[in-house]
N, C-alpha and C positions, 0 to 999 in steps of 0.2 A: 800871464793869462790864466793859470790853475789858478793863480792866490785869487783874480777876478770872480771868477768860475763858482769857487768854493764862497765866498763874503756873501753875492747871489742868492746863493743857494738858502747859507743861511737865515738869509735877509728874509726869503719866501715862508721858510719854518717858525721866525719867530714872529712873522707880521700875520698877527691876530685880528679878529673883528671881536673888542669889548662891546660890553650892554651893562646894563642893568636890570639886574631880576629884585622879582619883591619874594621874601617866604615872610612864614608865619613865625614868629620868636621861639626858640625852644621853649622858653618857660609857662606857655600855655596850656595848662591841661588838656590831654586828650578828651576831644568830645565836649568840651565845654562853647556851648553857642552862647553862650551868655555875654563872654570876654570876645569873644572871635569874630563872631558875623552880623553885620548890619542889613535887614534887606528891605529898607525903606527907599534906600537909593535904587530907583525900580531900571536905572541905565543901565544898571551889570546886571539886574536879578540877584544878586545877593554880592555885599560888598564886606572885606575882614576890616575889624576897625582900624584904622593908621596906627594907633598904639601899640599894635599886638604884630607889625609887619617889621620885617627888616631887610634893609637892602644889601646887593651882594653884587658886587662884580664878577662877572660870569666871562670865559675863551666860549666864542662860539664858532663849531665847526660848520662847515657847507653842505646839507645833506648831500648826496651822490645822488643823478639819475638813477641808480639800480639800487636802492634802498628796496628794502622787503619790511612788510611786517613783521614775517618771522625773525629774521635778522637782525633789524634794526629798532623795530618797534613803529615805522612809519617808511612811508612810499612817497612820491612825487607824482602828482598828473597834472595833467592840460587839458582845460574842461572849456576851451578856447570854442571848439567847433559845435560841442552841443549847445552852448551858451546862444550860438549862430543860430543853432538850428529852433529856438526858443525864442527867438528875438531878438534878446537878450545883446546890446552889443554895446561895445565901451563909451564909443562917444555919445551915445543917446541915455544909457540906460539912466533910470529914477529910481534910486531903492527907497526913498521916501514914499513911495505909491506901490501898494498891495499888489497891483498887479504885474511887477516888475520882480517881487518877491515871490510869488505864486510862479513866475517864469522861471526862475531860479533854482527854486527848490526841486522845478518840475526836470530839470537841468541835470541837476548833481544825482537826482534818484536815477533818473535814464544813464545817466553815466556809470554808477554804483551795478545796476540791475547789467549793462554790458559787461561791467568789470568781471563781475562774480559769475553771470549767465542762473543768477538765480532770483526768484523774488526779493524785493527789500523794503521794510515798512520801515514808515518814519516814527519813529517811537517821540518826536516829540520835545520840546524842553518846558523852563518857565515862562519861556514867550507865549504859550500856549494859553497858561495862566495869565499869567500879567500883563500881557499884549495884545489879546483878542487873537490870535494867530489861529491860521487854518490846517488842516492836515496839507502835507506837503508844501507848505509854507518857509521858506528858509528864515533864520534869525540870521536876520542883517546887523553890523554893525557901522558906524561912523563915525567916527572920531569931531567930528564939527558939525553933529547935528543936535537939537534940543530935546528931541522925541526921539531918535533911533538912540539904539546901546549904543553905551561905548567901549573899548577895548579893554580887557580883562588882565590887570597886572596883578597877580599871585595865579606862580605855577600850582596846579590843580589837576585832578581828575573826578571828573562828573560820576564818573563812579570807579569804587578801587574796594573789591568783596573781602581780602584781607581785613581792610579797615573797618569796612561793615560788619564784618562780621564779629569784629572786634567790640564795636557799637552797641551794640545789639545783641551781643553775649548770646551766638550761636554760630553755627556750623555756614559755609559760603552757601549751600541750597538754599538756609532760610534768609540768607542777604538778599539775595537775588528773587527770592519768593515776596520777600518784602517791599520790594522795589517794584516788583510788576504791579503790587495790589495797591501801591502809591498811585503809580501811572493811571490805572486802572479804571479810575471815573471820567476821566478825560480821552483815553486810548484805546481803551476797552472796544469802543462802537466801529472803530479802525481796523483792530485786527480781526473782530466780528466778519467785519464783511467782508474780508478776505481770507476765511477759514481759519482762521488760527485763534484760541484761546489761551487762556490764563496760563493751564501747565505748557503750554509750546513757549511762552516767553520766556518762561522760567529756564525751561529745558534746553532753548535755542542761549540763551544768553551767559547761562551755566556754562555748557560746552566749550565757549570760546573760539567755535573753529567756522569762522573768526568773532563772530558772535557779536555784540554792540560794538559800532562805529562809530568816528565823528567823522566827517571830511567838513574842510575848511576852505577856501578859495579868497583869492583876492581879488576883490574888486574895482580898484584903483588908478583911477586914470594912469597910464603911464608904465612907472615903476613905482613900488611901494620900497619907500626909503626911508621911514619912521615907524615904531612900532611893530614888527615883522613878529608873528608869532612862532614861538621856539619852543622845542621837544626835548622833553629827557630820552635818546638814546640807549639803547643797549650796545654795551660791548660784545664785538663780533665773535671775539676771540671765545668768551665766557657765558655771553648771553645773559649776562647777569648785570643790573643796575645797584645805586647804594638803594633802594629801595627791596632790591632782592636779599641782599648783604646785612641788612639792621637787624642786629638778634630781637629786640622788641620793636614792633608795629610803632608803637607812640613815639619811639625814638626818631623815628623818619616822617614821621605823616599826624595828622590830626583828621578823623574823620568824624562828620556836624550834623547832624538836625538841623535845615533852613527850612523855615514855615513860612510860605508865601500865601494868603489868604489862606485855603483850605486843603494846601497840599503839602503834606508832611514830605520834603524833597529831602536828598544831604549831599552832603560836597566834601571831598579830602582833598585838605592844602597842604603841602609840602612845607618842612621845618626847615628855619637856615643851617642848621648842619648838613642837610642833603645838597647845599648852593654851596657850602664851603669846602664840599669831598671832593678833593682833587682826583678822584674816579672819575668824577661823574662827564659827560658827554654831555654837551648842549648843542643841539640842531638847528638850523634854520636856511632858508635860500633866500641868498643875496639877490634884491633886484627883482621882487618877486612881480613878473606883467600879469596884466588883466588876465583872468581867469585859471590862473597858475592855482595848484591847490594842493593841500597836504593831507593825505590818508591815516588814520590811527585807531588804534584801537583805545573807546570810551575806557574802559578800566581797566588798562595797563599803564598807558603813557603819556607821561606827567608834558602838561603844557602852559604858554602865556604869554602874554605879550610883554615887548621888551623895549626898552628903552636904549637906544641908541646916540655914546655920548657925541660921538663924533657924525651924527647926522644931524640934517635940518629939525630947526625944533617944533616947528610951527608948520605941519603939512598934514594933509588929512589920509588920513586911512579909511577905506571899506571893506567890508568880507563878510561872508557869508557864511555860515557856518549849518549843519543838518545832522542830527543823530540818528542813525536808524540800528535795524536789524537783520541781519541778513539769513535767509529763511534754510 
């Protein structure tokens, strides 16, 4: 009955949920968009070219209900009831129709603004740009649609001020300085109207505490059983990622220049030696139901969608995805 007991047991520790991640090939120069990013393909808002990707079998662990930010680098919620209280509801909803995204987005902020109990502007992405998108407008994705995105394979962060400021050969204030005056033509008239200017975004987003956000949510009939987007992790123990640990920035990340029409944007992808660091901690909730959603912080923790060998291969994904600021 022990020898039973013990095989069990084992059997639970060594039975893994594999994936597949994409990174960026070490031998790409830092900062070189030339070799790196495609952004004609307007489904992602900016695409690395295949050449320059490589793939990596990843262990992924199950985040915990009681994930922190501080802790973990990412939280769990259930934006189930606001979703309700928005309309918003599984079996009906159209994310191909504005105003099932406009309900959405309006969703996730009212959820964010209870979380924190403090104001929260939507700071926006390249949907904004390249999509006609409105203020509180969420970026919907689809995996089986021809006009909505689709799901984003290379781990990434929408912003990561180390690398910028690596970029940019200057200090994190002027990363971050530089990234507000990006936003700025399109954002600007946003945080206008609800008191906040230029130096507040700088200053709000600097700080960090908790400073730019993304929440993420699934949209998906069901369960979402393909594709489930996955987090780099911090170690509880250390708090520390392989991203914290790279004695040089370029060794772990590449951060880019993407020019979409008239917006000087950048993006930092993670290198495959960061997917091959047996440190490293990959995230994600199995089985993720309607309106289930992941919390993170915009430039800390590293994210993507994943490929799952032993799921269905042919199933659609939805989600929705919102960056803001929290004031």
């Amino acid at each position: 009955m022990a020898q039973l007991v013990l095989a069990l047991l084992l059997s639970s520790v060594s039975a893994k949920t594999k994936c597949i991640g994409q990174f960026l090939t070490d031998s790409v120069p830092f900062g070189d968009v030339e070799s790196a990013v495609d952004i004609h393909g307007q489904r992602q808002g900016f695409a690395v070219n295949p050449e320059n990707l490589e793939k990596v079998e990843l262990d992924l662990t199950a985040i915990p209900d009681g994930a922190s930010l501080a802790a973990d680098g990412v939280e769990v919620a259930d934006l189930g009831e606001v979703l309700k209280e928005m309309g918003v509801k599984e079996a009906t909803s159209n994310v191909s129709e504005q105003e099932t995204r406009i309900a959405v987005g309006r969703a996730m902020l009212t959820f964010l603004e209870r979380r924190f109990g403090k104001r929260v502007i939507h700071l926006g992405d390249t949907s904004r740009v390249s999509g006609s998108a409105i203020y509180g407008e969420a970026t919907v994705r689809d995996t089986t649609s021809k006009t909505l995105r689709n799901a984003h394979h290379i781990f990434h962060m929408d912003k990561y001020w180390p690398g910028l400021s690596k970029l940019l050969d200057g200090k994190q204030e002027e990363a971050v300085c530089a990234t507000a005056s990006a936003h700025w033509p399109f954002i600007g008239e946003d945080l206008t109207r609800q008191g906040f200017g230029h130096s507040d975004y700088v200053r709000l987003a600097g700080a960090q505490n908790p400073g730019m956000l993304n929440l993420w949510v699934s949209l998906t009939p069901g369960k979402l059983v393909q594709q489930p987007l996955t987090v780099l992790m911090k170690d509880r123990d250390t708090g520390e990622t392989p991203l914290s640990k790279a004695e040089q920035i370029e060794e772990a990340v590449s951060s880019m220049h993407v020019y979409i029409k008239d917006f000087n944007d950048t993006i930092t992808v993670l290198r495959s030696k960061v997917g091959t660091d047996a440190s490293a901690s990959w995230g994600f909730r199995p089985g993720m139901a309607f309106g289930e959603a992941l919390l993170f912080p915009t430039d800390r923790t590293p994210h993507s969608a994943v490929w799952l060998p032993d799921g269905p291969a042919d199933v659609r994904r939805i989600s929705a995805e919102i960056r803001v600021l929290v004031t």
